[in-house]
C-alpha positions as CSV (number, residue, x, y, z in Angstrom):
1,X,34.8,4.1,17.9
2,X,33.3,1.0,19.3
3,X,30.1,-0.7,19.2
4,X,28.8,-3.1,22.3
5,X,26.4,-5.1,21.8
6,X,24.6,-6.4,25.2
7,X,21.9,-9.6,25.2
8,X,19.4,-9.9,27.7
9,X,18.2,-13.1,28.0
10,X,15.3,-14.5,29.7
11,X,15.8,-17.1,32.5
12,X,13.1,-18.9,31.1
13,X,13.0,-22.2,28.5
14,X,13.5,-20.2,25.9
15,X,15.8,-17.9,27.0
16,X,18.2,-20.8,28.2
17,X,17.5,-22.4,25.0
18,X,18.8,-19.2,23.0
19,X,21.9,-18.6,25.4
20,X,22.8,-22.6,24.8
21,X,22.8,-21.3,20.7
22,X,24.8,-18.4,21.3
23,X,27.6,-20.3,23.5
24,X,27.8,-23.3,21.0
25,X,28.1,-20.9,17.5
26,X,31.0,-18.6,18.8
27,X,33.3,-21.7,19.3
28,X,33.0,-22.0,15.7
29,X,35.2,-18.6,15.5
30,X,36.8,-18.7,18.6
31,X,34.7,-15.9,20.4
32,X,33.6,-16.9,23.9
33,X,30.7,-14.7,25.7
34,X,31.3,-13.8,29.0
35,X,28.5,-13.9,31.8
36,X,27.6,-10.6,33.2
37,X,29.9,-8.5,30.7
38,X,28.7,-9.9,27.4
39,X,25.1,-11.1,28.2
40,X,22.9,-10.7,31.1
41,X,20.2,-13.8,32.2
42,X,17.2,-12.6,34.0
43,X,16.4,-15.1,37.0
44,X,12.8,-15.7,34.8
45,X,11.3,-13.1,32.7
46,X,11.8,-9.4,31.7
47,X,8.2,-9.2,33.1
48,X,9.2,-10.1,37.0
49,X,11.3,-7.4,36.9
50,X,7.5,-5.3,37.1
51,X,6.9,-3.9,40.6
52,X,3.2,-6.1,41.3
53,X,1.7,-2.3,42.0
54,X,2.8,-1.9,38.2
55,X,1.5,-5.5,37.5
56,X,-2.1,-4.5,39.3
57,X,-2.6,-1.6,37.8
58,X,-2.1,-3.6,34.4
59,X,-4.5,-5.8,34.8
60,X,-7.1,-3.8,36.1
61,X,-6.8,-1.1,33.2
62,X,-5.8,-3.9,30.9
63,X,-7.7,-7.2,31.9
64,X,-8.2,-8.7,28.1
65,X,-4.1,-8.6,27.5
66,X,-3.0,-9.3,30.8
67,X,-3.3,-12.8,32.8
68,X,-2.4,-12.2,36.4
69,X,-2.8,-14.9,39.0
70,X,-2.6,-14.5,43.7
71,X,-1.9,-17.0,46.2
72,X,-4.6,-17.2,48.8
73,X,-1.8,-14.7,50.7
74,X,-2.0,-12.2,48.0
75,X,1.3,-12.4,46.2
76,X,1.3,-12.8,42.7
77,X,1.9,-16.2,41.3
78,X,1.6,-15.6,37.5
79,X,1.8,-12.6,35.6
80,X,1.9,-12.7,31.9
81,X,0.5,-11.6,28.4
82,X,0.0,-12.0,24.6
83,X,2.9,-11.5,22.5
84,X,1.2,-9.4,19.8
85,X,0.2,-7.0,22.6
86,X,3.7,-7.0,24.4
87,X,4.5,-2.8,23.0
88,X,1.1,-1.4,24.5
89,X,1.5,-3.1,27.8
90,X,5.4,-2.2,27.8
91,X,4.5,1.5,27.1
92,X,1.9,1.4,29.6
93,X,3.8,0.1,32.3
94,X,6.8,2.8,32.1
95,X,4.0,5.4,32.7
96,X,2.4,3.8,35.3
97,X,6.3,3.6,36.5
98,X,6.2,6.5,38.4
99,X,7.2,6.0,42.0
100,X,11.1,5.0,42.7
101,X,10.0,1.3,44.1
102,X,8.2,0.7,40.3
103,X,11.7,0.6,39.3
104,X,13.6,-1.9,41.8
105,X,13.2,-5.0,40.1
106,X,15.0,-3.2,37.1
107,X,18.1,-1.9,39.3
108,X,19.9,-5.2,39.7
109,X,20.3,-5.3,35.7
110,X,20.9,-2.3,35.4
111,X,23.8,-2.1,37.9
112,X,25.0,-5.2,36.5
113,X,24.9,-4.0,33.0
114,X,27.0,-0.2,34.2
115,X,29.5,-2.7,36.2
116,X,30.3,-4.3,33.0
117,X,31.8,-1.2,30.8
């Protein structure tokens, strides 16, 4: 049996910086990854992929862990939090998860990821 082993990356700084690693050390052994099939970069963050109900709720029930920023339009500009509490808010926001929109941002990767087997 095999094992696959799918990355995630962010689309941010760090996340670029990490894919940059990963493409230059397989060359080394003669391994390319593949885009789409071997990893998967997020446009930005894991964290955009949050429905902003999801990302309200959050900060309402969590305002000392979560930052979250609006335009004078009402669409959310910045949405982020602390590191050490990055488990509680992750747990939090699948429950909160409960209607079928909650979920869209996360169907792109998804489909992506089930296209790729």
């Amino acid at each position: 049996s095999n094992i696959v082993v799918q990355l995630i990356l962010d689309g941010d700084d760090a996340g670029r910086k990490a894919l940059k690693n990963l493409e230059n050390r397989p060359k080394e052994k003669k391994i390319s990854l593949r885009s789409n099939i071997d990893y998967f970069q997020l446009p930005n963050t894991i964290e955009d992929l949050l429905s902003d109900r999801v990302k309200r709720i959050l900060k309402k029930t969590m305002p000392s862990q979560v930052s979250l920023n609006e335009d004078i339009n009402g669409r959310i500009t910045h949405f982020s939090f602390e590191e050490r509490h990055k488990k509680r808010v992750a747990e939090k926001a699948v429950d909160l998860s409960e209607r079928r929109e909650d979920w869209d941002g996360f169907k792109g990767l998804l489909t992506k990821i089930l296209e790729s087997w």
